[in-house]
N, C-alpha and C positions, 0 to 999 in steps of 0.2 A: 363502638369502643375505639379509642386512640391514643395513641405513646401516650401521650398528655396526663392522662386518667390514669394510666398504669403507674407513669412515675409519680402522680398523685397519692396513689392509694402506698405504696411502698413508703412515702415520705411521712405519712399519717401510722402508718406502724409503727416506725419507728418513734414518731413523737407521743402517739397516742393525745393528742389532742389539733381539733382542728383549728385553734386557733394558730400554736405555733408551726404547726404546715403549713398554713396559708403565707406565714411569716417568711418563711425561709423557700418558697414557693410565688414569693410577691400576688399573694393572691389574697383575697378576701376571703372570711371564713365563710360566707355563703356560698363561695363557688369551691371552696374543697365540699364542704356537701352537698352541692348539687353534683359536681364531677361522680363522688361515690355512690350519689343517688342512681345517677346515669347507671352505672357501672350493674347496681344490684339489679337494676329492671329490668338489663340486657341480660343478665345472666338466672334471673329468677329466685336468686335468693339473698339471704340477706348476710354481708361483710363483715361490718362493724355491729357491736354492741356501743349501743350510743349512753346507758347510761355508767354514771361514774361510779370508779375510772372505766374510761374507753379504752375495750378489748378487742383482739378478733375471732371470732366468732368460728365454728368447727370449718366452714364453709370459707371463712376470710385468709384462715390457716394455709389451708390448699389453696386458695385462689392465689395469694402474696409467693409460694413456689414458684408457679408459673409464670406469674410476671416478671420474676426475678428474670426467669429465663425468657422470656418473649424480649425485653429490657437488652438485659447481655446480648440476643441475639443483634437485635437493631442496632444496639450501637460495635456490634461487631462488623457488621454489613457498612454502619460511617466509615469506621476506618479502614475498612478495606476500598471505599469507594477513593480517601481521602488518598490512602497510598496509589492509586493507578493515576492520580495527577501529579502523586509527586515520584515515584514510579514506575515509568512507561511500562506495563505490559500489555500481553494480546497477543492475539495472531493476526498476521496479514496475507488476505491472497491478492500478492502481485505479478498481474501477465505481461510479457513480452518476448520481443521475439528469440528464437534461440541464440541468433549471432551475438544478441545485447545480454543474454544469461549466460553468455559461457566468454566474452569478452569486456565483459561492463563490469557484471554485477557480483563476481567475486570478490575485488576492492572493496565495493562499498559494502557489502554485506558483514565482509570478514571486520570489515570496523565498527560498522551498527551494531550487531555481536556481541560484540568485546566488550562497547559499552552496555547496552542493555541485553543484557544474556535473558531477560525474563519474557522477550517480544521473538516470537514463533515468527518465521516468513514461510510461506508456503509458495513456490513460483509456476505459474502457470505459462506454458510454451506456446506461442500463437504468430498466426500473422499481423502483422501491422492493419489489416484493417478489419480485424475479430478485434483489436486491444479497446479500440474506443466503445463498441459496444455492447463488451463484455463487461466495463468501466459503468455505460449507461443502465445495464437490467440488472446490475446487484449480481454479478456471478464471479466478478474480482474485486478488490477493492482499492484498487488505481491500478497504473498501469507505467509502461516508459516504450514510449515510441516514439516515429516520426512526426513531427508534427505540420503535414504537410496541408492540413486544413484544420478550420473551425468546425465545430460543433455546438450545438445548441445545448443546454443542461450540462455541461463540461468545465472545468477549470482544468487551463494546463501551467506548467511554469520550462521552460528551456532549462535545459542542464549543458549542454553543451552543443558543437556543431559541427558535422557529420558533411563527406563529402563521397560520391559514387567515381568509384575508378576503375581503366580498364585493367585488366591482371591474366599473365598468359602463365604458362609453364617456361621453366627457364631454354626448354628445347623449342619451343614455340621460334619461327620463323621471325615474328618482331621481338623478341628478349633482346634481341643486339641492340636493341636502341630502347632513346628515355624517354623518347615522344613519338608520338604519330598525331597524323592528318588523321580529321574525320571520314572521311573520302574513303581509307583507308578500311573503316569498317564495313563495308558495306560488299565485299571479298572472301572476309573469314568466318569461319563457322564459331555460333555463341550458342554456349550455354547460357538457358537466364531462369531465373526466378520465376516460379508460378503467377500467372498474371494476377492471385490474389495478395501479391505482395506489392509493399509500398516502391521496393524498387527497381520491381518490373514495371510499376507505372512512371515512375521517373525515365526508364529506359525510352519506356514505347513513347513518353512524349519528346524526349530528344529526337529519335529515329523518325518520327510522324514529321515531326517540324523540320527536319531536314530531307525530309522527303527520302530516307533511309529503310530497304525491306534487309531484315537482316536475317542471316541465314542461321534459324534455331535448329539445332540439331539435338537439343536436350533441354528439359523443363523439368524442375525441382524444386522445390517447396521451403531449402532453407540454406541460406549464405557456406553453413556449414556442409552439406554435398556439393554445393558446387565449386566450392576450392577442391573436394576431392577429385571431383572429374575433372577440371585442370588443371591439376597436380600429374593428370594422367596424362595430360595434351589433349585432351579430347574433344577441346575447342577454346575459345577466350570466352572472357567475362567481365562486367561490367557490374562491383558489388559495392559493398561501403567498404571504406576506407580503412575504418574503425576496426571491420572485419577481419580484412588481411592483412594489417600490421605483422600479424605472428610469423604469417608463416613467409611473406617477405624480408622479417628479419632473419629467420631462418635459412631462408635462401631458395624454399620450396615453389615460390611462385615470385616472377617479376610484375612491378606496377607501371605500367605506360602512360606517359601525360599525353591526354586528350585534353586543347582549350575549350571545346564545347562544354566539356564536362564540369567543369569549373564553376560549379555552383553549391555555395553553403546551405546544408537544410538541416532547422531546428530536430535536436530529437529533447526531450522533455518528460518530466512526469503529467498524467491525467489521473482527477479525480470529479466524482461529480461532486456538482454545484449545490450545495445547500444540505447534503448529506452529512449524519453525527460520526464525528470522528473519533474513534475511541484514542485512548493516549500513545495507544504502541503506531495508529497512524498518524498524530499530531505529531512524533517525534521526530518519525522519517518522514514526513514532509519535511520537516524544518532542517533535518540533518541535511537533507538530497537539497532543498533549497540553497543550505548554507554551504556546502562543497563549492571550492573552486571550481573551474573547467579541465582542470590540470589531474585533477584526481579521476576524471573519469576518461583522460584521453593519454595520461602519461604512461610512462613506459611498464611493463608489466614490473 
């Protein structure tokens, strides 16, 4: 049995003749009676009363209910398929890291939102190098991280660019000044990022390449503790940029120019490569695509 046959068989009650079904069906009279031939054999009995005039039959009575509603359902089911293209809903599970959910993605969210209130985000809190393959085995469904490499089966797109800075407590012995020497880290005690984050690896490869052992006195897992411990004095840090906007505007933590440090790195959305994107992700893709850089680096 298929739609086809069903809205055959309905279109034939209504006329009570196969020829003008067929008519208004663009169909030949021999294939409205084979379609309802079909129909009887599958269901073992018989529809139509074929002599004239053509009725339906105790059995075509109750079959013609049901279709009605199999019918309605289906094309209930088109238009709801039609409206999620035209619109966006869904849920989305998006991971990243916590600095970028509680520095990023309030903006953009509070706007995505506003326009499509129908699309669910759910945000999953992770390190930067859980995003990309939490991204690749299906357990989020993109991500915004650094985008410090390639990946195989991945699509990423840059949203913006991200810089690592030093950051002490304003009692902090360097607060007096707006810069230091590299030279100069290799002295003071740092708090840094769990080496499974992307900007512990950034760290250790400056300090490697400068032949720097530096004096860890705390390890923590996310941009957000460790402005607390130095907020406390309880050693410098070396975190994103992006990070400590706030609370250097605030006045809580000073930023030091190191020129080693001076290097731009993409942060970006991931998605995999070749996966169905339902409409509520086709949108925020396209939204997060089409944002400036301003919107996701501008002032709160």
């Amino acid at each position: 049995m298929n739609i086809n046959q069903l809205e055959t068989f309905i279109t034939l009650s209504k006329t009570m003749s196969f020829r003008k079904a067929g008519e208004l069906l663009n169909l030949t009279q021999p294939a409205v009676s084979a379609q309802i031939k079909s129909l009887e054999d599958e269901f073992q009995t018989t529809l139509i009363d074929r002599n004239q005039p053509v009725t339906l039959t105790d059995s075509g009575r109750v079959f013609l209910e049901h279709a009605y509603k199999v019918v309605r359902t289906v094309e209930d089911m088109r238009q709801r398929l039609a409206d999620l293209e035209n619109t966006p809903q869904g849920h989305i599970h998006l991971g990243t890291t916590t600095s970028i959910a509680m520095q990023i993605l309030p903006r953009v969210l509070s706007y995505f939102q506003n326009q499509f209130p129908m699309i669910k985000t759910t945000i999953h809190s992770m390190p930067s190098s859980q995003i990309m393959t939490s991204v690749e085995n299906g357990s989020i469904d993109m991500g915004i991280g650094y985008l410090f490499e390639k990946h195989p089966g991945l699509e990423t797109s840059v949203l913006y660019f991200d810089t690592f800075e030093l950051v002490v407590s304003t009692n902090h012995p360097l607060a007096r000044y707006s810069h230091t020497t590299v030279e100069e880290l290799r002295y003071i005690p740092f708090i840094m990022l769990s080496p499974d984050t992307a900007g512990r690896r950034f760290v250790d490869q400056i300090f490697q390449r400068l032949n720097i052992v530096p004096q860890v006195v705390m390890e923590l897992s996310s941009s957000e503790e460790v402005k607390r411990m130095v907020e406390l004095n309880l050693g410098a840090a070396i975190i994103s940029k992006m990070s400590a906007a706030n609370e250097v505007r605030l006045g809580t933590l000073k930023m030091i120019h190191v020129s080693e440090l001076e290097i731009s790195h993409p942060v970006g959305v991931i998605y995999k490569s070749g996966r169905y994107l339902n409409s509520a992700m086709q949108q925020f893709l396209s939204d997060l695509k089409g944002m400036p850089e301003t919107h996701f680096i501008g002032s709160e």
